[in-house]
Structure formats: structure tokens, C-alpha cells
N, C-alpha and C positions, 0 to 999 in steps of 0.2 A: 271279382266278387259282384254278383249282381245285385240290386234291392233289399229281394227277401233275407238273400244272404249279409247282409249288412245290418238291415235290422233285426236278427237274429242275435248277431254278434253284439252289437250296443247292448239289446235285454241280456245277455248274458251277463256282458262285462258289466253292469249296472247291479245285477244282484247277487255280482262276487265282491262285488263294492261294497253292498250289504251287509253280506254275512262279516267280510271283515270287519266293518264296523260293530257288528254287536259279539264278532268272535275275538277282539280285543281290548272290549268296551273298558273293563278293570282296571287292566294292566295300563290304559294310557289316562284313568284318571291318579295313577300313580303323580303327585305331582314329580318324584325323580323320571317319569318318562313320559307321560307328555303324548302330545301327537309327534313331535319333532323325536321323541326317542323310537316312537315304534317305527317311524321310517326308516330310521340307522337299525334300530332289528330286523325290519325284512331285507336288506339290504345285504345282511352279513350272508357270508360263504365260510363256512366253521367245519374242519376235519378233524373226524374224532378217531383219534388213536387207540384201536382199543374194542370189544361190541360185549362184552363182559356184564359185570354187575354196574358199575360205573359207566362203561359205555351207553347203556338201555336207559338208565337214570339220566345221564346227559342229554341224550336223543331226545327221550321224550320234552324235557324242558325244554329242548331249544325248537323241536317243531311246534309245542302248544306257545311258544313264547309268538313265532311264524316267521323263524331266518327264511330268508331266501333259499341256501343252499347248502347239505348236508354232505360230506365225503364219510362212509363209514368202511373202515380196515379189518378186517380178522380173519385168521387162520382155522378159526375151531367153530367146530359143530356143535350145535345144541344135546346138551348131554342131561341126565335127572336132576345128579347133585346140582345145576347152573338154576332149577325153577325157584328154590329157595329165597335167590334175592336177584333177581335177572329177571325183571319183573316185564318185558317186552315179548318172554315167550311164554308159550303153554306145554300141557301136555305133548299136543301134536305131533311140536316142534322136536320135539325128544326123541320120540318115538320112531321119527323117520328121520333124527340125526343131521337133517337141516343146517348149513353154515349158516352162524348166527346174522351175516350182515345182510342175508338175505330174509330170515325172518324177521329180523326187526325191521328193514324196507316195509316189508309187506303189513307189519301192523301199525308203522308210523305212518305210511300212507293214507288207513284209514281212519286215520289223527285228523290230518291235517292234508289238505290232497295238493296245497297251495305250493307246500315246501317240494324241492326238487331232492330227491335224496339218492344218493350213487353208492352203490356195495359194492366191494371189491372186498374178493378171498384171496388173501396174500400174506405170504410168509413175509413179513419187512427186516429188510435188513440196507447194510450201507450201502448197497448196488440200486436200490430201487425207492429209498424211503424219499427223495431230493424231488423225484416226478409226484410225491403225493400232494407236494404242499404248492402243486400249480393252482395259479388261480384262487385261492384261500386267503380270507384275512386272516385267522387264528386257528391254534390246535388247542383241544380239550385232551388230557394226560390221563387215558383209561385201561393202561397197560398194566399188567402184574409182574413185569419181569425188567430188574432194576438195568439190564445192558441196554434194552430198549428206552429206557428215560434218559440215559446216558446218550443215545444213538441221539433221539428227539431234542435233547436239550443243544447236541451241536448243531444239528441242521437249522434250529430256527433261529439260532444266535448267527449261523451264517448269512440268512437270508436274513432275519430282520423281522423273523413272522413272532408274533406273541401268544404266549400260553401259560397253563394254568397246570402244576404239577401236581396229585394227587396221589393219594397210596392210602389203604386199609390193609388192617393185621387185627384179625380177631375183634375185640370191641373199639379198639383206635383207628381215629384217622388223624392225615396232616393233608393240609393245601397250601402249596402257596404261590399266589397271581405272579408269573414273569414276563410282565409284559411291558416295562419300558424299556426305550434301548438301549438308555446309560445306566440302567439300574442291575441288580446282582441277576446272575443266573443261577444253574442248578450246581454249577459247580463251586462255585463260592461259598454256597451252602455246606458241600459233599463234595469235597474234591477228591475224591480217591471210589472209586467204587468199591463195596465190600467184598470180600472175596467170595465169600458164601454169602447166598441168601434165603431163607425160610417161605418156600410156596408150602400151598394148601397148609395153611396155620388153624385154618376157621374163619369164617368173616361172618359178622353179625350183621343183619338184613340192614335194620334201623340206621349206623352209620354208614352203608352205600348211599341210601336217599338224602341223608342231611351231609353228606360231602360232595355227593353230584349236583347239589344246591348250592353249594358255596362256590363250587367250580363255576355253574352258569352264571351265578347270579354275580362274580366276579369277574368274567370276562365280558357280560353283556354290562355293565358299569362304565368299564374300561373304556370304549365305544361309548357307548353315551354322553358320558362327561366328556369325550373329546380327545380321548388318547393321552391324559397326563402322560408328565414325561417326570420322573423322580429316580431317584439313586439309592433308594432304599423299598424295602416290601416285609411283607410281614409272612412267618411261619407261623402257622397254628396248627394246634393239634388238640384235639378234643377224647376222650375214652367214654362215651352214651352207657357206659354200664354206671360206672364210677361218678357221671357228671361231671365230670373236670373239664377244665376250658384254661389252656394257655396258647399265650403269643406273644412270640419272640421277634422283635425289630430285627432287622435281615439287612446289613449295608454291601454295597460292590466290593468285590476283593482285590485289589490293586496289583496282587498278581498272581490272578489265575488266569489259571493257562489256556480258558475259551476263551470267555467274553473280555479278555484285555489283549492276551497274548496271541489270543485268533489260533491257536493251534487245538485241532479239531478228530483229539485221537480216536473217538470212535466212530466217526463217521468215516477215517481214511480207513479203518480198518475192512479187509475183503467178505468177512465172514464173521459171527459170532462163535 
């Protein structure tokens, strides 16, 4: 690199210096975040499971929040009924049936150009989902389909990676952060998966946004404060039609069969 080219690159780096300071100016006079918080957020590497209604909601938070680095998964293309509350694509997108992880790439990009963000169109299942969680500190839970939260919750109780489960059903939602490592998982919660379960129910726009709020703003916490380590977590669940607001204390199951007993039956499983 010669001279010019040197100082090129200092003016550059000097007023992406900038803009980060006035494009995080709020959020770090948060006193829970700080200057010392927004460096642990750019810092994170977060894969979001999912590119759905709940996925786009996440995305977008955690690029304007300015992770480092984004992994997004999904199988499906942008379809009409998805503009109602999938608020990452447009018309376009529909139109020409676009995998959703590559549109949302393309408009979180022009969010945020800082954040690194990887789309991958993939069918997950237990042969492939164990290579997604390389290199990631956490997984955001933006799946609709209860084998796949089932699949997710063994993989990261194997490795040790933490996330944040989430579900809507018409005007309800529930979250709930699993992110220490002695504390419950999903299955201590829900040991048994249902046999049937109810897609395309209806999902009302309103609880996507304020449950993919709860989701960021509970895993980017998590990280902050420094990774408590506790043995218990909280299930909520809220209805935005009705206003109700409950939460249920959550303790470890002393013997379920993941997160004590290590046996990891949906993830040995070959195929869904």
C-alpha cells in the first residue's frame, strides 16, 4: 500500500468511526449499555433460525442494534400472504418468489452495511443443522415448525450455544431466554413433543414485533451483563388482543432426558 493509498484508508476508517458514533449515539447512552455494551454488540455472531415473520423482526434488531455477524437459514420463498407481517420484504419480493434469506440480505444490507450477514437456503434437519452453529455465539428461535425447536434445542444444549425460544399462534405469543448452562431447556419445559400441531392458524402482525423485541432485547442482555449463569428462567406469554401479560418461573428438570440426561433424540434422528 503506498501513501495515497494509506491515506485513503485512515479518511475512511475515521469516518466509519463517525457515523458509528452518531449511528449508535442512543442506544449507548442507555445506561444498561454503555460504550462497554455496544462493543459486546458488535462483537456478537447471532444465527437466526428461521427468515419468516419473527426472523425479519429479529434481523432487523440485531443489524440497527450493529452485531458483527448475522447467519440467516430458510427454505422458503417469499410468497403474498408472508408481506402482512414479514415486514423485510416488499411487493418485489413476491412477485419474483425470491428465497427469503436472500431478500432480507439485500434489504438489511441497506440498514446497516457494517454488519456481515450470510443467507443460506437450506432445508435443516439433523444431518446438516450442527455445521450451522459454527463460529456463533447464539441462536434466535424463528422457526414455525415445533420438530425443528425440538431439533434446535438439542443441538445447542450439546454444544453449549444459547438461545432464545419463541412461538406465535394467532394473537399469542410466548418467549423464553435459554441461555444458561445449568439452567432449564426446552425440554424441561415440554418434554414430549405434541403429536399434532396447528400451522397457518393466523398470526397477528403486532405480536411478531413485540416478540422479536423480547427475543433481541433478551439475548442482547444476556451478553451484556456478562452471561449470568442461573438455574432457572422465565416463560411468558402475552395475547396483544386481550392484553394479558403472564409469567411463569421455569426451574431445570432433574430428569429430563436433554439437558441432564445428554440424550439427544432429535438430533440422532436421520430425517424428520
Amino acid at each position: 500500500m503506498n501513501q495515497k493509498e494509506l491515506n485513503a484508508a485512515i479518511v475512511s476508517n475515521a469516518k466509519e468511526t463517525q457515523e458509528d458514533a452518531e449511528r449508535y449515539y442512543r442506544q449507548i447512552l442507555l445506561p444498561s449499555v454503555g460504550e462497554k455494551g455496544q462493543e459486546i454488540i458488535q462483537s456478537l455472531r447471532i444465527l437466526i433460525f428461521g427468515s419468516g415473520a419473527l426472523g425479519c423482526s429479529c434481523a432487523e434488531l440485531l443489524t440497527r442494534a450493529g452485531v458483527q455477524f448475522l447467519r440467516l437459514v430458510d427454505r422458503d420463498v417469499v410468497e403474498w400472504s408472508n408481506l402482512q407481517r414479514q415486514h423485510l420484504f416488499d411487493e418485489s419480493d413476491a412477485r419474483e418468489r425470491r428465497p427469503k434469506v436472500d431478500a432480507a440480505k439485500r434489504r438489511l444490507e441497506n440498514i446497516n452495511h457494517r454488519v456481515e450477514i450470510e443467507a443460506i437456503v437450506l432445508d435443516v434437519n439433523a444431518t446438516n443443522i450442527e455445521l450451522l452453529l459454527k463460529g456463533v455465539d447464539a441462536v434466535i428461535d424463528a422457526t414455525d415448525r415445533l420438530e425443528e425447536r425440538y431439533l434446535l434445542n438439542d443441538v445447542c444444549v450439546k454444544h453449549g450455544i444459547p438461545w432464545v425460544y419463541a412461538a406465535i399462534r394467532r394473537t399469542s405469543a410466548v418467549w423464553m431466554p435459554l441461555t444458561s448452562p445449568n439452567g432449564p431447556c426446552l425440554r424441561c419445559v415440554f418434554p414430549e413433543k405434541p403429536e399434532k400441531e396447528t400451522l397457518n392458524a393466523g398470526v397477528w402482525g403486532p405480536a411478531v414485533s413485540t416478540t422479536g423485541g423480547m427475543e433481541v432485547s433478551q439475548l442482547l442482555r444476556y451478553f451484556i451483563e456478562g452471561k449470568p449463569d442461573s438455574s432457572t428462567s422465565v416463560l411468558t406469554e402475552m395475547n396483544l388482543w386481550n392484553n394479558t401479560f403472564v409469567q411463569i418461573p421455569v426451574s431445570k428438570n432433574p430428569k429430563c432426558p436433554c439437558c441432564v440426561g445428554k440424550e439427544f433424540a432429535f438430533l440422532n434422528k436421520k430425517s424428520f
